[in-house]
C-alpha positions as CSV (number, residue, x, y, z in Angstrom):
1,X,-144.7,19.7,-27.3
2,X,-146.9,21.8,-29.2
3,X,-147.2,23.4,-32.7
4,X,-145.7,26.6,-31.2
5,X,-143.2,25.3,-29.8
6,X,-142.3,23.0,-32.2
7,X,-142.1,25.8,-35.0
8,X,-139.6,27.5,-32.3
9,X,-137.5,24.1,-32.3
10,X,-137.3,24.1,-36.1
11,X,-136.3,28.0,-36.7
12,X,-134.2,28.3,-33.9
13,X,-132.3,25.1,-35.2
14,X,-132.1,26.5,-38.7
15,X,-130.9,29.8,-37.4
16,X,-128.2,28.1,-35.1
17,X,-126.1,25.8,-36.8
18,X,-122.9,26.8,-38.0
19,X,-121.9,25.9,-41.7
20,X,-118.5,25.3,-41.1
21,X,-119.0,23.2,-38.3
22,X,-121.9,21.3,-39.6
23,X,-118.9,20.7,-42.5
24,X,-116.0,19.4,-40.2
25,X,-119.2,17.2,-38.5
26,X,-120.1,16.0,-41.9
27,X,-117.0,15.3,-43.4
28,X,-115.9,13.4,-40.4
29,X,-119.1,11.5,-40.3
30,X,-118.6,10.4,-44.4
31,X,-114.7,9.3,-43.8
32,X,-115.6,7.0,-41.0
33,X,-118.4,5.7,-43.2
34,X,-116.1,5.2,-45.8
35,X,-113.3,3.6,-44.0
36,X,-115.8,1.4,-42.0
37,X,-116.7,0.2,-45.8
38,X,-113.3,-0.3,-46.4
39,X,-112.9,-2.6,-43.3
40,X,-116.0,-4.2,-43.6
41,X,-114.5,-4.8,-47.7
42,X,-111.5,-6.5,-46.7
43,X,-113.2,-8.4,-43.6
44,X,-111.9,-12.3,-43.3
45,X,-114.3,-15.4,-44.4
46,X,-113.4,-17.1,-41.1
47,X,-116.0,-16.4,-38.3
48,X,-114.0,-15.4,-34.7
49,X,-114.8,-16.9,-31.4
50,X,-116.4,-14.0,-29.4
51,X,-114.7,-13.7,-25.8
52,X,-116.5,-14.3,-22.6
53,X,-116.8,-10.9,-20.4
54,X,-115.5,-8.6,-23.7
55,X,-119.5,-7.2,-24.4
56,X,-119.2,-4.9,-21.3
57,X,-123.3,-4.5,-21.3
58,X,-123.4,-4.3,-17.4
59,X,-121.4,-0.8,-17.4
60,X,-123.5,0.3,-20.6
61,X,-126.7,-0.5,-18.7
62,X,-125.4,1.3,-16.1
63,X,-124.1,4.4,-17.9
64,X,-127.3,4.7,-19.9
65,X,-129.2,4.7,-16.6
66,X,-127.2,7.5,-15.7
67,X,-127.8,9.3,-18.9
68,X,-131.2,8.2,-18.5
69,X,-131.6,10.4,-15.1
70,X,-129.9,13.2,-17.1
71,X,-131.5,13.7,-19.6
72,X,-134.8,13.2,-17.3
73,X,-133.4,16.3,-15.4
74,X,-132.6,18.4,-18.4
75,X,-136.4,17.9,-20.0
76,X,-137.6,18.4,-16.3
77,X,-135.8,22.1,-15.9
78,X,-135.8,23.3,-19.3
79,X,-138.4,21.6,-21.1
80,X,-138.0,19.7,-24.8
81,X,-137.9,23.0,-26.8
82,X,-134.8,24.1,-25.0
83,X,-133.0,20.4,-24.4
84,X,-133.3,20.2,-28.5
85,X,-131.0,23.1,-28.9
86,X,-129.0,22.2,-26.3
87,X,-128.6,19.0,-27.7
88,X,-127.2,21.1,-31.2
89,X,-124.9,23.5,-29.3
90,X,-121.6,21.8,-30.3
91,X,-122.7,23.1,-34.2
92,X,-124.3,26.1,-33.3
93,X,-123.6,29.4,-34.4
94,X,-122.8,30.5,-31.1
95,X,-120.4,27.8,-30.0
96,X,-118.6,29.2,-33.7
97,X,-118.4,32.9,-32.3
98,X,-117.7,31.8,-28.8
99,X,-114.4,29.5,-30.3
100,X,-113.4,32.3,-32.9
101,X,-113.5,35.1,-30.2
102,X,-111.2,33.1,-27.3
103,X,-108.5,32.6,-30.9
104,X,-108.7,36.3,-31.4
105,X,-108.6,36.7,-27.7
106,X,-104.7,34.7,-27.5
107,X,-102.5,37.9,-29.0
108,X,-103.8,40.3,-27.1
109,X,-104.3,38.3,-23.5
110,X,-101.7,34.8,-24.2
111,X,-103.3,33.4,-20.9
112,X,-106.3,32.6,-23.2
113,X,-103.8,30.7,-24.9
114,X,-103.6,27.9,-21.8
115,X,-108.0,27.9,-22.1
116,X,-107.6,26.7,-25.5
117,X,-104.7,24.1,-25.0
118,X,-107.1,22.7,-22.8
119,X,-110.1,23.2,-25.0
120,X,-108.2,20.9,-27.8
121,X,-109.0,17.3,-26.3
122,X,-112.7,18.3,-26.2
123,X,-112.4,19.7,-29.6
124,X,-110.6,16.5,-30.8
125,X,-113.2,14.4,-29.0
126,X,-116.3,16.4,-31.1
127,X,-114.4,15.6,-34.8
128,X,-113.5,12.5,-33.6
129,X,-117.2,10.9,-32.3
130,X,-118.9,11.4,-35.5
131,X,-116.1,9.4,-37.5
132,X,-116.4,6.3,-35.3
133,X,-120.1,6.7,-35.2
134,X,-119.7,6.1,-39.1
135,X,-117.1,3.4,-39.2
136,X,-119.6,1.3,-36.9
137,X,-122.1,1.7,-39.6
138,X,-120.6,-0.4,-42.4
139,X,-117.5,-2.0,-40.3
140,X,-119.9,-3.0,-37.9
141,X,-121.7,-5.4,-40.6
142,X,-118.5,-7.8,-40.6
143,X,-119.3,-10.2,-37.6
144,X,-115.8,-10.5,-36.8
145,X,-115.9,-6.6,-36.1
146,X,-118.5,-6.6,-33.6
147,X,-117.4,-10.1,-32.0
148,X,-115.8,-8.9,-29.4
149,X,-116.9,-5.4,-29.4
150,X,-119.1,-3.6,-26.4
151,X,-122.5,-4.6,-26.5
152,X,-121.3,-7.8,-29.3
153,X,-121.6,-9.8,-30.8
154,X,-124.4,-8.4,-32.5
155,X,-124.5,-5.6,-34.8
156,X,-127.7,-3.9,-33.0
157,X,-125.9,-4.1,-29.6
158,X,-122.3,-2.9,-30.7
159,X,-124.3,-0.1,-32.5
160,X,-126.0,0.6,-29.6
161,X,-123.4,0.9,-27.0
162,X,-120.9,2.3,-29.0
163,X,-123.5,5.0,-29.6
164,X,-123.9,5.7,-26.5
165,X,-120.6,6.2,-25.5
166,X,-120.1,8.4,-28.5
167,X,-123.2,10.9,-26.7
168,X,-121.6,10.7,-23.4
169,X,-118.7,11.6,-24.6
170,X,-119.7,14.4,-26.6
171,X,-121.8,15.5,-23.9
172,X,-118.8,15.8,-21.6
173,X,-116.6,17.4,-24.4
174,X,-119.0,19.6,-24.8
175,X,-119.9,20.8,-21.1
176,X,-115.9,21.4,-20.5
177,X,-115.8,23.5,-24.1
178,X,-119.0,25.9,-22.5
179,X,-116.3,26.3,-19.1
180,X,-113.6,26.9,-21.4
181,X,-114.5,29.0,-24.5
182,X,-115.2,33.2,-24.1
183,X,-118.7,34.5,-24.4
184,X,-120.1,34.6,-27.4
185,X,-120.3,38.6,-27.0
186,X,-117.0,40.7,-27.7
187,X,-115.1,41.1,-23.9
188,X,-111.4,42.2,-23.7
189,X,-111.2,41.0,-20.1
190,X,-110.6,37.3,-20.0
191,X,-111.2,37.7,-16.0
192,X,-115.1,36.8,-17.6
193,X,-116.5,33.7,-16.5
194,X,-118.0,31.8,-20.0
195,X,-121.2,31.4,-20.1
């Protein structure tokens, strides 16, 4: 990537995040560092046995192959510029506009009201990643919590795969929110496909 480009990465990132969901990704990020300290504060002084097949790294290794190719398709198509802010979509400006114009959209057309019933498990999954990506950080210190844990015992490897998951997952919930949410762009028909 060169300077231009880069320089495009950086001010098209600052322009595209939204506060308010750079907040509610924030805050959830703190409270599940803070309750992962509080686990990891009241952890036990007796060490568990880990148990044989619980580390699931064969389907990790697999699933991060898969990502792997993904992403490798992604960079391919669009180029690095482009996959960096699609990688920041579910906090950008737009995705703000495009959830605040389908709520505003319900009392005037209530079918728009069955998109965002639908839209809610993705939402919930986007609030929910960044608080169990910061539980793992200090709960994932007890050796006990990782023991048994994908891609345990260590704390490196739980880290890692529960990591993963949480990108995958956010990935998906983020692909069926761009199916689900209006355009961006004011539309009274909800007969629009979003973009």
């Amino acid at each position: 990537m060169n300077t231009y480009d880069t320089e495009r990465v950086a001010d098209g990132l600052r322009m595209q995040f939204s506060r308010p969901l750079v907040a509610i990704a924030t805050t959830s990020l703190a409270a599940g560092i803070v309750f992962g300290g509080t686990i990891y504060l009241h952890r036990s002084p007796e060490l568990e046995t880990p148990v044989d097949g619980t580390s699931a790294w064969l389907p990790h290794l697999v699933l991060f192959a898969l990502a792997a190719a993904v992403c490798t398709v992604i960079l391919r198509r669009r180029g690095v510029a482009a996959a960096i802010l699609l990688v920041s979509a579910p906090l950008g400006t737009t995705a703000a506009r495009r959830l605040g114009n389908t709520l505003r959209a319900i009392p005037r057309h209530p079918s728009v009201l069955l998109r965002v019933l639908l839209a809610v498990p993705a939402m919930v999954v986007l609030v929910y990643c960044p608080f169990r990506i910061g539980v793992q950080v200090l709960a994932g210190l007890d050796p006990n919590f990782t023991v048994d844990a994908w891609g345990g015992p260590t704390y490196l490897g739980a880290m890692a795969c529960h990591y993963l998951d949480a990108a995958v997952l956010i990935a998906a919930a983020a692909y069926l929110l761009n199916k689900l949410l209006l355009p961006a762009t004011h539309h009274t028909r909800t007969t629009d496909r979003p973009r």
